[in-house]
N, C-alpha and C positions, 0 to 999 in steps of 0.2 A: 723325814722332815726336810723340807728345803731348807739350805742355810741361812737366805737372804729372809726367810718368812721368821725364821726364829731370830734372829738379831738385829731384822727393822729396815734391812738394807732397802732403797727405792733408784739408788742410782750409783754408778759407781765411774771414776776416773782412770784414766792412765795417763803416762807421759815418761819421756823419755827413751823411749823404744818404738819403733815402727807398729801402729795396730793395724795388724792384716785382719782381712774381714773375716776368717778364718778363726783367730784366735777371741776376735770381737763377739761372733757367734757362740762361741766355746763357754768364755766368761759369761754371756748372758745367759744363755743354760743355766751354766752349775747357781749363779747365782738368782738367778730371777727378776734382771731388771736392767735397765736401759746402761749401754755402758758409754763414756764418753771419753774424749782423745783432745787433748789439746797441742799446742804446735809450743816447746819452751826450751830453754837452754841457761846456762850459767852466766852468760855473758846479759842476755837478753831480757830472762825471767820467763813469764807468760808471754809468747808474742803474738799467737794466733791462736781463737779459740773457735772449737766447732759446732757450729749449726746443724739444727735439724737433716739437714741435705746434704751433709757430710762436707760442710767447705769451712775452709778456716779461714773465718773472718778476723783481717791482722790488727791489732790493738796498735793502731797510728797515729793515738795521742802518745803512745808511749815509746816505741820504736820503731824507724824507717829501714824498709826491707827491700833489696834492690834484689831485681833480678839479670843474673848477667853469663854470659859467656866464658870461655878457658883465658881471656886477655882483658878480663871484669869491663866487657863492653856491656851496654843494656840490652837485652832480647826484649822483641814484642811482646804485647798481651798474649795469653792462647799457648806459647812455646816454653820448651822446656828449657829450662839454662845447666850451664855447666856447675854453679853453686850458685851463692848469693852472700851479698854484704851488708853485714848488720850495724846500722848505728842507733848507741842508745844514748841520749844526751838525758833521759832522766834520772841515770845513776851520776849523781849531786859528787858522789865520792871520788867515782872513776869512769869519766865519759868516754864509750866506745863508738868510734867512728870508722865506718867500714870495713869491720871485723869480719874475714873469710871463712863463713861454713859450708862444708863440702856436701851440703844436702841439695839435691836437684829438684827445683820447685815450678811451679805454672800459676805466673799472677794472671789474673783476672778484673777487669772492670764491670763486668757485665751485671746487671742488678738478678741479685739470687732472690729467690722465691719465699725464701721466710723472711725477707722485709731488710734485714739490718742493711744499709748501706754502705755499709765499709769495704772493701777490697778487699777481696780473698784468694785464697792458693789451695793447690794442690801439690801436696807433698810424697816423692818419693823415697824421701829419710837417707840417714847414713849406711844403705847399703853398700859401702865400700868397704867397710868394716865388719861384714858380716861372713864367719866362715866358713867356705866352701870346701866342700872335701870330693873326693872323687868317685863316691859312691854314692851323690846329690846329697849326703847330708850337710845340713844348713845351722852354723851356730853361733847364736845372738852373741857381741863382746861382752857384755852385760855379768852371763856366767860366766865366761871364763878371766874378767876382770872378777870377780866376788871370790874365785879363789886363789888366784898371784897374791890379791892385794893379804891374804892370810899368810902368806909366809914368812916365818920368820927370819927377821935379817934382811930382806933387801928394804933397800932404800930407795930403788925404783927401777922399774922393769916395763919390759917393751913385749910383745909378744908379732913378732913380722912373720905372715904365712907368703913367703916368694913364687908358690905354685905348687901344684900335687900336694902332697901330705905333708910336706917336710916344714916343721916352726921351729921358727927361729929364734929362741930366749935371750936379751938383753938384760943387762944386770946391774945395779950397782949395789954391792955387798962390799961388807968388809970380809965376810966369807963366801965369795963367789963358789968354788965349788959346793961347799955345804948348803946355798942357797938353791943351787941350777939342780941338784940332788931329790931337793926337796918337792923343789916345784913341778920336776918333769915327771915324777911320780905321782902327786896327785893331777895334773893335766892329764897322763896317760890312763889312768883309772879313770876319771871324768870321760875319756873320750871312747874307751872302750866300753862305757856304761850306755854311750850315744849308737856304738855298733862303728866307731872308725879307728884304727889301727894308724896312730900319728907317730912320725918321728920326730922328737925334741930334740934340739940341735944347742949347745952352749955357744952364743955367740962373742969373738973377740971386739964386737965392738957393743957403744955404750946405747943407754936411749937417748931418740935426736926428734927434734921437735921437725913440725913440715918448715924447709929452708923459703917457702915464699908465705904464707900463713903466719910462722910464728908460732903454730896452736902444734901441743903435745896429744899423741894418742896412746892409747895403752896396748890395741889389739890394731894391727894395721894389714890390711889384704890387699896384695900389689898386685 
């Protein structure tokens, strides 16, 4: 029995993570029904939602979405930028103005085909953050944020891949080696279950937020 036919599914969401068309396909299979992606983040909320034609038309009652270069210049319609700056002046509590995410976007004026008129992008996500290993395996921060953040005892951790295999664990514990123990053992099970032989490294220094951003990351690919 399908699963989506026994529990009524007709449509199903994601967000948060890059939807390749790949795993878009995958999920409409198992499940049996149309899946959809929206463009949203913590700072932001919902920012950009998608149309039939796969374009994320940006909610610009609610926040203004610049597209811009490595020196937050503006780039053309049509071109790809180096990230983008988000302001959202309808969080009443804590208004963010030109907030730096490191996702590489292509705004668009042009009128899309299923009618909305609002201005849309094309998003290549936070692959910056995604990790490469040297036998092409590819792995989302997602999982390997879902099991740092289990560990017991730290109070916060970084995870920096500098190149080839070798990760580099940041810490803040009151029992740093009991912690870096902990973690590099379930990371290295997790990774040898992917088929990649990684070396966790204890790093002497601490987690450090990006010095021009401001914004913390948990999994960072330099």
């Amino acid at each position: 029995m399908n699963v989506s036919s026994a529990i009524g599914i007709t449509r199903s969401f994601s967000s948060g993570e890059y939807l390749s068309d790949g795993v878009r396909k995958h999920l409409s299979e198992v499940f049996n029904c149309h899946v959809q992606t929206n463009y949203s983040c913590t700072e932001g909320g919902t920012m950009a939602c998608e149309c039939p034609e796969k374009h994320f038309h940006i909610n610009d009652d609610w926040v203004i979405i610049e597209a811009v270069d490595e020196n937050n210049k503006p780039v053309p319609f049509g071109t790809q930028s180096a990230k983008l700056l988000l302001t959202n002046l309808a969080n009443k509590i804590c208004p963010i103005i030109r907030f730096e995410i490191t996702d590489r976007v292509i705004l668009h004026n042009a009128p899309c085909p299923c009618g909305n008129d609002r201005p849309w992008l094309e998003i290549e996500g936070r692959t910056d953050d995604i990790l490469r290993f040297s036998n092409g395996v590819k792995i989302a921060p997602l999982s390997v944020y879902a099991i740092l953040k289990e560990i017991h005892g730290m109070k916060r951790f970084q995870l920096v891949m500098n190149g080839g295999d070798a990760l580099e664990l940041r810490i803040i514990s009151e029992d740093k080696q009991s912690a870096f123990e902990e973690a590099a053992a379930a990371l290295t099970k997790f990774f040898s279950e992917k088929g990649v032989n990684a070396k966790i490294i204890l790093s002497d220094k601490e987690p450090t937020v990006n010095p021009k951003s401001g914004k913390f990351k948990h999994i960072i690919c330099k």
